[in-house]
TIVEX-59191 format. One record per residue (C-alpha): residue number from 1; residue in one letter; x, y, z. Coordinates in Angstrom, 1 decimal. Example, Ala and Ser with C-alpha at 12.3 -4.5 7.8 and 13.67 -1.06 7.14 Angstrom:
2
+-------+-------+--------+--------+--------+
: vexgu : marza :      u :      v :      w :
+-------+-------+--------+--------+--------+
:     1 :     A :   12.3 :   -4.5 :    7.8 :
:     2 :     S :   13.7 :   -1.1 :    7.1 :
+-------+-------+--------+--------+--------+
// end
This chain:
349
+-------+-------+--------+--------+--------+
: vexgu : marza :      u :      v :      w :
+-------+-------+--------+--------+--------+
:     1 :     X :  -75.4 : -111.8 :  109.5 :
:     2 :     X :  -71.8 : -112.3 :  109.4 :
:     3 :     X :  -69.4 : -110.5 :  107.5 :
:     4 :     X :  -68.3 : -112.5 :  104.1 :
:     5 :     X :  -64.4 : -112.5 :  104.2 :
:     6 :     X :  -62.9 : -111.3 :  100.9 :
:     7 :     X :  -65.9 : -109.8 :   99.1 :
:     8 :     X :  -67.2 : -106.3 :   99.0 :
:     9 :     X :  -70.5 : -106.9 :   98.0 :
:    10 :     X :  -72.7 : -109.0 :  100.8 :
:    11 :     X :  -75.7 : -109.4 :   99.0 :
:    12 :     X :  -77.3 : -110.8 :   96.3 :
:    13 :     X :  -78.9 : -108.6 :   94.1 :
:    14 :     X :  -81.7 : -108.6 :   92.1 :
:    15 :     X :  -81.6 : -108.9 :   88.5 :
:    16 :     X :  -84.1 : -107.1 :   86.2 :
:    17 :     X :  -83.8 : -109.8 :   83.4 :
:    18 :     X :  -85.0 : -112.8 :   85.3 :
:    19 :     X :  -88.1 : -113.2 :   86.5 :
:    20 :     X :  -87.7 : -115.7 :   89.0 :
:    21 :     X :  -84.8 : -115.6 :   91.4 :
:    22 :     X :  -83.3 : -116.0 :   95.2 :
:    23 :     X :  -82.0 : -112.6 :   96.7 :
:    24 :     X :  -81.0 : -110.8 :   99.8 :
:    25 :     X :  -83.7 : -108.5 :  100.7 :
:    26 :     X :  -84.3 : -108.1 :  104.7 :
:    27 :     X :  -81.5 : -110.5 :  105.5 :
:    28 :     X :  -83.0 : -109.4 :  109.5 :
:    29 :     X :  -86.2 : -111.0 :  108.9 :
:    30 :     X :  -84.9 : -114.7 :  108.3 :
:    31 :     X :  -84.9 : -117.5 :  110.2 :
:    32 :     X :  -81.5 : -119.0 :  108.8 :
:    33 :     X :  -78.7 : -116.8 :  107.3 :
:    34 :     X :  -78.8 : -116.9 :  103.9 :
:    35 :     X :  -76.4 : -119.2 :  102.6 :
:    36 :     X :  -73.7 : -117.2 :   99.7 :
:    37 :     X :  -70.5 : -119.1 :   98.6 :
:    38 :     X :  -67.2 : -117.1 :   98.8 :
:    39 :     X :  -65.7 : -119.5 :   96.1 :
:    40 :     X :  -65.1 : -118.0 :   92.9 :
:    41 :     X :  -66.6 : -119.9 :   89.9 :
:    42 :     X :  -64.7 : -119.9 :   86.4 :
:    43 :     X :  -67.1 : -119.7 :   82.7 :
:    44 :     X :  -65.7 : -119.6 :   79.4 :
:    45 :     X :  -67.4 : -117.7 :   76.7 :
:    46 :     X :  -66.2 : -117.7 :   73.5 :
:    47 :     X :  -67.4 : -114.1 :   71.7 :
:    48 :     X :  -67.3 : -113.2 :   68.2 :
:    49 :     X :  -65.1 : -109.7 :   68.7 :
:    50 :     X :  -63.1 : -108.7 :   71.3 :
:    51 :     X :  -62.3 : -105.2 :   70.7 :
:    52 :     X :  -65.7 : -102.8 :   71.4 :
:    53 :     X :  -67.0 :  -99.5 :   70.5 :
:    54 :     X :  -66.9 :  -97.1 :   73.3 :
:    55 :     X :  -69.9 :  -94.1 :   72.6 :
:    56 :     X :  -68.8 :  -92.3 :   76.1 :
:    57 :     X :  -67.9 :  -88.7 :   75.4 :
:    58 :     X :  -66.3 :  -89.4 :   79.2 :
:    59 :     X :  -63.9 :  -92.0 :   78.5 :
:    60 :     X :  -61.6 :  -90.4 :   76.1 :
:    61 :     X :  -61.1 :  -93.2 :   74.0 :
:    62 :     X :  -62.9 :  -94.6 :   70.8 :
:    63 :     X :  -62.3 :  -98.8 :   71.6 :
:    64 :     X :  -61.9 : -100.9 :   74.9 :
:    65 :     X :  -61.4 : -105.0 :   75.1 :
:    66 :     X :  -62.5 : -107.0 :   78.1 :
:    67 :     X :  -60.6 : -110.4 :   78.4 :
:    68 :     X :  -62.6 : -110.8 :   81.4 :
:    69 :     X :  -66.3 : -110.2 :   82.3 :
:    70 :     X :  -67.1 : -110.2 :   86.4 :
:    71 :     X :  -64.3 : -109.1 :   88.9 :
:    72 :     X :  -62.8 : -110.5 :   92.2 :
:    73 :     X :  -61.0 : -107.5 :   93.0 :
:    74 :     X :  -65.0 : -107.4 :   94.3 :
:    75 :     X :  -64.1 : -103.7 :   94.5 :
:    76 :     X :  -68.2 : -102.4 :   96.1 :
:    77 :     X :  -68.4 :  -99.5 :   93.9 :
:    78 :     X :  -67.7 : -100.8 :   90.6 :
:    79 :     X :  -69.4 :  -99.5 :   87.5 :
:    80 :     X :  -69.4 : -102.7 :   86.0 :
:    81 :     X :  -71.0 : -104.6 :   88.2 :
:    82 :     X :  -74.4 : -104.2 :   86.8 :
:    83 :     X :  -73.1 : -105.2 :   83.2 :
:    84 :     X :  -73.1 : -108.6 :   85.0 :
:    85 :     X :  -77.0 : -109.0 :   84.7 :
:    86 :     X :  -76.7 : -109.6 :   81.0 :
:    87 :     X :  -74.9 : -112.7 :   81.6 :
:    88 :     X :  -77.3 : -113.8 :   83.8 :
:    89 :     X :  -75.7 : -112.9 :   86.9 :
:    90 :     X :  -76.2 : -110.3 :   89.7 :
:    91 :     X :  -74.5 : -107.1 :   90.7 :
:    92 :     X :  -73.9 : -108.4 :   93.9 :
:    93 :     X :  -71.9 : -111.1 :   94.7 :
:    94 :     X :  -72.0 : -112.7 :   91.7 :
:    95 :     X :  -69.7 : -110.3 :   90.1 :
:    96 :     X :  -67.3 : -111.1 :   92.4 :
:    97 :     X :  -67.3 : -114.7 :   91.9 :
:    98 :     X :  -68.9 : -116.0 :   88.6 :
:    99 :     X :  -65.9 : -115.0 :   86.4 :
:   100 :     X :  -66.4 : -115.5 :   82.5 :
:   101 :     X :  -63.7 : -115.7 :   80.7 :
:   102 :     X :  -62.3 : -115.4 :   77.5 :
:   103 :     X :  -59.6 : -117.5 :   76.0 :
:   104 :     X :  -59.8 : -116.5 :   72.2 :
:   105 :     X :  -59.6 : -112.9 :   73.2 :
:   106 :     X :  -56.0 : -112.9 :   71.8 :
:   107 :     X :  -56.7 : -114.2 :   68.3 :
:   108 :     X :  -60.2 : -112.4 :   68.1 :
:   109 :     X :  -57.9 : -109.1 :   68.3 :
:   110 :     X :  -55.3 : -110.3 :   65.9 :
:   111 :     X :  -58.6 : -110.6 :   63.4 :
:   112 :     X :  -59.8 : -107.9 :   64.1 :
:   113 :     X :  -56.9 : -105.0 :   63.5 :
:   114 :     X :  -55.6 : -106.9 :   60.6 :
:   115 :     X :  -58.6 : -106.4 :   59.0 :
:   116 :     X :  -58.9 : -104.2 :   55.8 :
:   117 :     X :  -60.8 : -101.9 :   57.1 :
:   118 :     X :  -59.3 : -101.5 :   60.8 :
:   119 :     X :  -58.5 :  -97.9 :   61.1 :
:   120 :     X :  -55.9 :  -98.0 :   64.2 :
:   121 :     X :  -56.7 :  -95.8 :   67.0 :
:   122 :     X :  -55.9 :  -96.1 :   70.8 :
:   123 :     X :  -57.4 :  -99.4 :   72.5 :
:   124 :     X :  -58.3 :  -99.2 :   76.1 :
:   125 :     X :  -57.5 : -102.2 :   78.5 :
:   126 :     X :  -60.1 : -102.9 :   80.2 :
:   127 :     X :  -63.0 : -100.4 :   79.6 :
:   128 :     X :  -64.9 : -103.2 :   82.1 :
:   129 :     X :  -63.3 : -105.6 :   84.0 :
:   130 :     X :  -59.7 : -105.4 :   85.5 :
:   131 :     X :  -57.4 : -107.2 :   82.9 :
:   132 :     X :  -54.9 : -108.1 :   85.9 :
:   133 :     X :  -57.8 : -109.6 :   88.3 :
:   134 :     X :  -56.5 : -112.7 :   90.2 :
:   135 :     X :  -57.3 : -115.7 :   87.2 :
:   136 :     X :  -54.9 : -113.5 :   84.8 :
:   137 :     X :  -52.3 : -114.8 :   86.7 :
:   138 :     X :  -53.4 : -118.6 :   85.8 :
:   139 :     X :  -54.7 : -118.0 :   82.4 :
:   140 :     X :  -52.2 : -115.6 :   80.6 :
:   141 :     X :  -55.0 : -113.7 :   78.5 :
:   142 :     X :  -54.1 : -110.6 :   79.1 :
:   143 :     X :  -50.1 : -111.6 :   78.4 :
:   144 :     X :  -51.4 : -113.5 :   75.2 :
:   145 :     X :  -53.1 : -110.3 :   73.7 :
:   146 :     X :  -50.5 : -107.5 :   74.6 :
:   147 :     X :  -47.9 : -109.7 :   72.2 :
:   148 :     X :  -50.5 : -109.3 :   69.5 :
:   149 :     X :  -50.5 : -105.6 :   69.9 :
:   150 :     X :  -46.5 : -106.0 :   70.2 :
:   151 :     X :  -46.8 : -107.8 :   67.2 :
:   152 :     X :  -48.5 : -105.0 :   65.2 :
:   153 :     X :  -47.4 : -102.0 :   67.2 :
:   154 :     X :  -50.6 : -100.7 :   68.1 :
:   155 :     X :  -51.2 :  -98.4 :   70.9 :
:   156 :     X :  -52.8 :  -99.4 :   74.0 :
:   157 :     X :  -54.2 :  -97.6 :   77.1 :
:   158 :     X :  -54.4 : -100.3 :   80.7 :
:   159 :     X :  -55.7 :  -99.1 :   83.5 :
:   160 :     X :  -55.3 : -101.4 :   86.8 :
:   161 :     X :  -55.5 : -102.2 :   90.5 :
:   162 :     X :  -53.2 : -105.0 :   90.3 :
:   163 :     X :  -49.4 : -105.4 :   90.5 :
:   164 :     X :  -49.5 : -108.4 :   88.2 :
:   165 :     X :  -49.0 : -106.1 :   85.3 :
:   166 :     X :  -45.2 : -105.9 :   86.6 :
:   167 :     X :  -44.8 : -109.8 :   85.0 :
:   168 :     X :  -45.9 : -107.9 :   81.8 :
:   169 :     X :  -42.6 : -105.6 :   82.0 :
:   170 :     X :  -40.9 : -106.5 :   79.4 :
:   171 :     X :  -43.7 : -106.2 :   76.3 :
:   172 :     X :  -44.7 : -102.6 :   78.0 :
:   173 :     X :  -41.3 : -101.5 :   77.4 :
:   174 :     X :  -40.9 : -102.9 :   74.2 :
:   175 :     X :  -44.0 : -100.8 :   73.5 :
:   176 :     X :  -43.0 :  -97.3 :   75.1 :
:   177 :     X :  -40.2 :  -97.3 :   72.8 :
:   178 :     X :  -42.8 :  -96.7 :   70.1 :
:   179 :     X :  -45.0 :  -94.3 :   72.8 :
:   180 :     X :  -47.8 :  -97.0 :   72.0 :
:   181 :     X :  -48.6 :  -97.8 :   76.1 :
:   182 :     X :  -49.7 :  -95.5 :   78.7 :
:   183 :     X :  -50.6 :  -97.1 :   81.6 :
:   184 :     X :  -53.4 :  -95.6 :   84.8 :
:   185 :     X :  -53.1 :  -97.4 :   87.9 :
:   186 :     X :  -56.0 :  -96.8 :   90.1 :
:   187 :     X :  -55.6 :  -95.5 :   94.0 :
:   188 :     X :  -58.5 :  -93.6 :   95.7 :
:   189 :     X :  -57.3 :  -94.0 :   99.0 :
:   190 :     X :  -53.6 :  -94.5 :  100.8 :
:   191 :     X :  -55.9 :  -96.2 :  104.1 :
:   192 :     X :  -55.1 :  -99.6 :  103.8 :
:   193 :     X :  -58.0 : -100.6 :  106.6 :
:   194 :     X :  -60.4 :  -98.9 :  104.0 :
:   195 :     X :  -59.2 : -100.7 :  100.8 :
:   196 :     X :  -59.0 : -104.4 :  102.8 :
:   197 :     X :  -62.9 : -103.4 :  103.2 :
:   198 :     X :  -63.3 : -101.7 :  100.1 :
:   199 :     X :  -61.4 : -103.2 :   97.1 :
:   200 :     X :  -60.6 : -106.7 :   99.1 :
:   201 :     X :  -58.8 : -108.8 :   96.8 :
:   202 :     X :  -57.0 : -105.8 :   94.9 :
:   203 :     X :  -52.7 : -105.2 :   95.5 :
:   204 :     X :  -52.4 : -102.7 :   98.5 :
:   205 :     X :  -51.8 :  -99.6 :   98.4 :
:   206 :     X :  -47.8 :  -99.3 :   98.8 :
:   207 :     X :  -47.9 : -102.2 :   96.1 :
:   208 :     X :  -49.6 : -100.1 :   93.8 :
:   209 :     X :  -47.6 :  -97.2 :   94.5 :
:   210 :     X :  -44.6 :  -99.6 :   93.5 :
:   211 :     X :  -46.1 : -100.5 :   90.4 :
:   212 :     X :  -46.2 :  -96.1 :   89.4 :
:   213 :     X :  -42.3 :  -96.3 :   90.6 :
:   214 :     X :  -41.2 :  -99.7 :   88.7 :
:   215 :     X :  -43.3 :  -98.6 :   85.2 :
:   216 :     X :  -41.9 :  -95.1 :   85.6 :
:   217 :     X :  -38.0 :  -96.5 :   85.9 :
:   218 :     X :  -38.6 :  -98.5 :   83.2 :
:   219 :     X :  -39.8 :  -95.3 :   81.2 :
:   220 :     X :  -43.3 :  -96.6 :   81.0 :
:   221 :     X :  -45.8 :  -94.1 :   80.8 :
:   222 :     X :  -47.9 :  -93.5 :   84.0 :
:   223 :     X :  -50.6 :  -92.1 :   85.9 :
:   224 :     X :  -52.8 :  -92.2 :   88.6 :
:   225 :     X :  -56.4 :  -92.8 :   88.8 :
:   226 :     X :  -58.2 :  -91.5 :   91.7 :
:   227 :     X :  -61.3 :  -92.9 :   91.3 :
:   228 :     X :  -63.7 :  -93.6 :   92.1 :
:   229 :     X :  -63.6 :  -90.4 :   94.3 :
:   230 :     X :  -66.4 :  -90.9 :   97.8 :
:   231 :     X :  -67.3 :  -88.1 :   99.3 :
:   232 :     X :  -67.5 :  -88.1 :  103.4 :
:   233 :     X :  -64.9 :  -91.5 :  102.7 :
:   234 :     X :  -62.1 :  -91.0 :  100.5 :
:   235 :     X :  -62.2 :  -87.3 :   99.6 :
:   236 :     X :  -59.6 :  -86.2 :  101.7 :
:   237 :     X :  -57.1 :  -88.1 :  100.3 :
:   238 :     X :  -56.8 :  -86.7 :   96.9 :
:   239 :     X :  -54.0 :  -84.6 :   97.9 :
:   240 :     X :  -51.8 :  -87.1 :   99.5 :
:   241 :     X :  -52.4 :  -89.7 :   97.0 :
:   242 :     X :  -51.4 :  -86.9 :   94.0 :
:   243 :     X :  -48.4 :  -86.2 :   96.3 :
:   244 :     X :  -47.3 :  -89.8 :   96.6 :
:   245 :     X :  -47.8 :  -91.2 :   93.1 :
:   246 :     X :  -45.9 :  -87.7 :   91.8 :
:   247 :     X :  -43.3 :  -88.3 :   93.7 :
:   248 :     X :  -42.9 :  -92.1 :   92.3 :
:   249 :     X :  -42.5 :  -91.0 :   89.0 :
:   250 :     X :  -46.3 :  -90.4 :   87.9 :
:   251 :     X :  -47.0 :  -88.2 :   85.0 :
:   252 :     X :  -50.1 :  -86.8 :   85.6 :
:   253 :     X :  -53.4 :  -88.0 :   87.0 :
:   254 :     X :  -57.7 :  -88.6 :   86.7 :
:   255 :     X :  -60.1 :  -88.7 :   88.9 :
:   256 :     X :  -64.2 :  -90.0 :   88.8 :
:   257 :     X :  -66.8 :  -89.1 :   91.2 :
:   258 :     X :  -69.0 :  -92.2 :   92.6 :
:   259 :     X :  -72.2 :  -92.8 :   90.6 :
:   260 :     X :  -74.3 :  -95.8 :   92.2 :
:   261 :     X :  -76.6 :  -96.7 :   89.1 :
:   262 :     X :  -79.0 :  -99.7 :   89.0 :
:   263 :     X :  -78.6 : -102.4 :   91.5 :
:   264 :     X :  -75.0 : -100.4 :   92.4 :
:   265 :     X :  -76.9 :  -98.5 :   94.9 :
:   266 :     X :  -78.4 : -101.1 :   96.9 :
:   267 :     X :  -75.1 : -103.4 :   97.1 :
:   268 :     X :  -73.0 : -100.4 :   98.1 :
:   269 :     X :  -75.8 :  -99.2 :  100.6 :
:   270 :     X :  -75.8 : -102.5 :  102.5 :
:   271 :     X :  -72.2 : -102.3 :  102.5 :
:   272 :     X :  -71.8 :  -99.1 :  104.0 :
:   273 :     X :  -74.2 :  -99.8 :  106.5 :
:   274 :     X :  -72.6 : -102.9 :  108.0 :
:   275 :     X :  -68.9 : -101.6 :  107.5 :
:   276 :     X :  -69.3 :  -97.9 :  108.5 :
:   277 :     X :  -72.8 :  -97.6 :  110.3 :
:   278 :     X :  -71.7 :  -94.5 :  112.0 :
:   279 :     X :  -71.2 :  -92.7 :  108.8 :
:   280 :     X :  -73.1 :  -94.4 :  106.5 :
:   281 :     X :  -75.9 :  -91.2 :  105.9 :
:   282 :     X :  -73.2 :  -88.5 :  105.8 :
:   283 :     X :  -71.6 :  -90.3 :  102.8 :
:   284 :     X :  -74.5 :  -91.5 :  101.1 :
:   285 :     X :  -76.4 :  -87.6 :  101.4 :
:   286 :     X :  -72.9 :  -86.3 :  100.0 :
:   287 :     X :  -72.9 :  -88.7 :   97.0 :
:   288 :     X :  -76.9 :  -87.8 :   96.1 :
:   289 :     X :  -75.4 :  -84.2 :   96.7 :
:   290 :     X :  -73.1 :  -84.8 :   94.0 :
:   291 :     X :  -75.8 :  -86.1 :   91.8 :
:   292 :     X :  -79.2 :  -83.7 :   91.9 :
:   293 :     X :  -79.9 :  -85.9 :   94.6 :
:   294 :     X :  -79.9 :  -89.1 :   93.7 :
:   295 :     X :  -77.1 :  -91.8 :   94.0 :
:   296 :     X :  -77.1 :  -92.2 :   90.4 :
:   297 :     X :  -76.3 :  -90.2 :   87.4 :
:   298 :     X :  -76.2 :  -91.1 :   83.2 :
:   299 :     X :  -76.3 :  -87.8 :   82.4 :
:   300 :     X :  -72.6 :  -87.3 :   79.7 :
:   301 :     X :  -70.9 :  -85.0 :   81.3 :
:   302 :     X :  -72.0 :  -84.6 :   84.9 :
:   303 :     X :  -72.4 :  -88.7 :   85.7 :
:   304 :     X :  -68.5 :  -88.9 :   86.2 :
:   305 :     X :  -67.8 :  -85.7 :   87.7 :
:   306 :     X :  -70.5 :  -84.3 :   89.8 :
:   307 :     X :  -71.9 :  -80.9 :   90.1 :
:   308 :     X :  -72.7 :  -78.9 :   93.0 :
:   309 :     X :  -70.9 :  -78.1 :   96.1 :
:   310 :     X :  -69.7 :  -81.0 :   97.1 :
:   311 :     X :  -68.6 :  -82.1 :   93.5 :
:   312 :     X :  -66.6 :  -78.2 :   93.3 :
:   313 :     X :  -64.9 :  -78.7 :   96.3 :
:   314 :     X :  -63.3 :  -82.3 :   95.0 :
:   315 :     X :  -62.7 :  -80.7 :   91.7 :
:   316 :     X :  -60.9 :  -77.6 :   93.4 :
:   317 :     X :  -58.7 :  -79.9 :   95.9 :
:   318 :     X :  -58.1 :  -82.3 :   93.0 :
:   319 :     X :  -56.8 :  -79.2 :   90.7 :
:   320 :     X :  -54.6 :  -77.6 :   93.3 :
:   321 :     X :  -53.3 :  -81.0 :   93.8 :
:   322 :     X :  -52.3 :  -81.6 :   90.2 :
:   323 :     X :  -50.9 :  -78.2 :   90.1 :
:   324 :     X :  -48.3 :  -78.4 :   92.4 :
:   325 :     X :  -47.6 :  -82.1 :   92.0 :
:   326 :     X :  -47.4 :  -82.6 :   88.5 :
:   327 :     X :  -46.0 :  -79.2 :   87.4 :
:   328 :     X :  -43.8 :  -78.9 :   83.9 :
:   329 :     X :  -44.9 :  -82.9 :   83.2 :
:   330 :     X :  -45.7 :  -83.0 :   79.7 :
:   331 :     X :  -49.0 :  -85.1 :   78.5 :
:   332 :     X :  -48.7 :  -88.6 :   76.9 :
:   333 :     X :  -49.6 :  -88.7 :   73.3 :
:   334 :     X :  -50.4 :  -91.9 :   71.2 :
:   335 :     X :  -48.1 :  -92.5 :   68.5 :
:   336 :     X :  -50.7 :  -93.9 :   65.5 :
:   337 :     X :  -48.1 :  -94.2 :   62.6 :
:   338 :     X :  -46.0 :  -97.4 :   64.1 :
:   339 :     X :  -48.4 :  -99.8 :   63.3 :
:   340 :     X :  -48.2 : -102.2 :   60.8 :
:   341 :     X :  -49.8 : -104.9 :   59.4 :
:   342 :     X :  -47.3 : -107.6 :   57.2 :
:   343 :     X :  -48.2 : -107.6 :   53.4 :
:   344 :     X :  -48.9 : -111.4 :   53.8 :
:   345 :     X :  -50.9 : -110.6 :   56.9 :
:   346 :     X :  -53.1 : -108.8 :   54.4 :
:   347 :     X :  -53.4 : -111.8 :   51.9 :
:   348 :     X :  -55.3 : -114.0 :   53.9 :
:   349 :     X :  -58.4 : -111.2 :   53.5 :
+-------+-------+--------+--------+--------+
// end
């Protein structure tokens, strides 16, 4: 079966809430490939609220907002990807290409922390979806809803793969003035051949590393992400890519160890099969080592960070990292007391 250019996923997935449905299951056995479409479908959904509840003790933040539901970074790994199901979709490539969209995100925000009884505290953008994915560029959402939290000065986490948040320049510094943006761009890896394969339609590698230097001139807040972290794949790259964002101006950095829950497991199993077939075991026994064995983990506390040997090692080479790359940089805190809400603002409730 050949390759399908531009996606990370090459299957489609089952999903658990239909009960009737075409998927990829022994794509060997068939007659006639199975036709999947590599063009990216565009669904509006128009949603009551915009900002969520986050109950994750793991994510550090109480509220996230997802202008964007699906992702065609198509990045194999993602987390989100079996959120997709409840829309009907699949893990697989569906995520990648059924997009759903929000276009009243912005004024659905604007509701919501002018409310009464909105208590502000730090917003994360996206807690889901990447909020710079390819349609932002079209579409403006994203741009829409940081000048409502401009507007109000209320502070805002982003975390991104994208160098389309460099268009966005202006309102982030408008916002750092009032330490109300910190800003996480992801980078796992500095192999380029591994990320066209990986994280296909996401800005490469030296683009990203741009996007650390630009923010940090600009007195922007920023970190790196190294996540998700793959054992046997991407592990040994923690200390360069520590080094290389330090030296561009990041502040400090994160990191995740690859969980593979729900249909996650079989979409990035096929694709490490077909991509790396040679070391497709050794990576997937190192993840389940990471896990008590399995390739997936809920368990708070241990889901995004591992345990065992394996997991110690990453966390050991990720500290020594930190500690002579990000030494004497002081942590970003939230400012919470710029915010305001206009007395006539307050009226119309």
């Amino acid at each position: 079966m050949q390759p399908i250019k531009g996606r990370g996923a090459q299957i489609k997935a089952a999903n658990p809430f239909l009960s009737a449905e075409y998927v990829t299951e022994h794509f060997e056995g068939l007659d006639e490939e199975f036709e999947i479409s590599s063009k990216t479908k565009f669904f509006e959904e128009h949603p009551k609220k915009i900002i969520n509840r986050v109950d994750s003790p793991d994510i550090g933040m109480d509220y996230s907002m997802n202008p964007y539901q699906g992702c065609e970074h198509g990045c194999v790994y993602c987390y989100a990807r079996n959120t997709h199901a409840y829309w009907g979709f699949n893990a697989g490539i569906d995520f990648e290409q059924n997009i759903i969209v929000k276009p009243n995100a912005p004024e659905l925000l604007e509701k919501q922390i002018t409310h009464p009884n909105w208590k502000v505290a730090p917003i994360m953008f996206s807690g889901n979806t990447d909020c710079y994915q390819p349609v932002e560029r079209r579409l403006g959402i994203t741009r829409r809803m940081l000048e409502v939290l401009v507007k109000y000065r209320h502070p805002v986490g982003m975390i991104t793969k994208n160098s389309l948040i460099l268009r966005d320049l202006d309102l982030l510094q408008d916002l750092a003035k009032d330490n109300l943006v910190s800003v996480a761009v992801s980078i796992n890896s500095l192999t380029e051949e591994l990320r066209q394969k990986m994280e296909p339609r996401t800005a490469s590698y030296p683009k990203r590393l741009e996007v650390i230097q630009k923010l940090s001139e600009k007195n922007i807040p920023v970190s790196v992400m190294v996540a998700p972290v793959i054992p046997g794949l991407n592990d040994h790259e923690i200390p360069s890519v520590i080094k290389a964002s330090a030296e561009r101006g990041a502040s400090g950095a994160g990191f995740t160890i690859v969980r593979l829950n729900g249909e996650i497991g079989k979409v990035f199993d096929d694709w490490i099969r077909k991509t790396f077939p040679g070391k497709a075991d050794k990576v997937l026994h190192r993840i389940q080592a990471c896990h008590g064995g399995r390739l997936s983990d809920s368990r708070w506390g241990k889901r995004m960070r591992g345990e065992g040997s394996v997991a110690e090692s990453i966390h050991q080479m990720f500290r020594i990292a930190c500690a002579k790359y990000f030494k004497d940089r002081k942590p970003f805190e939230f400012n919470l007391s710029a915010f305001r809400v206009p007395a006539a603002q307050m009226e119309l409730f």
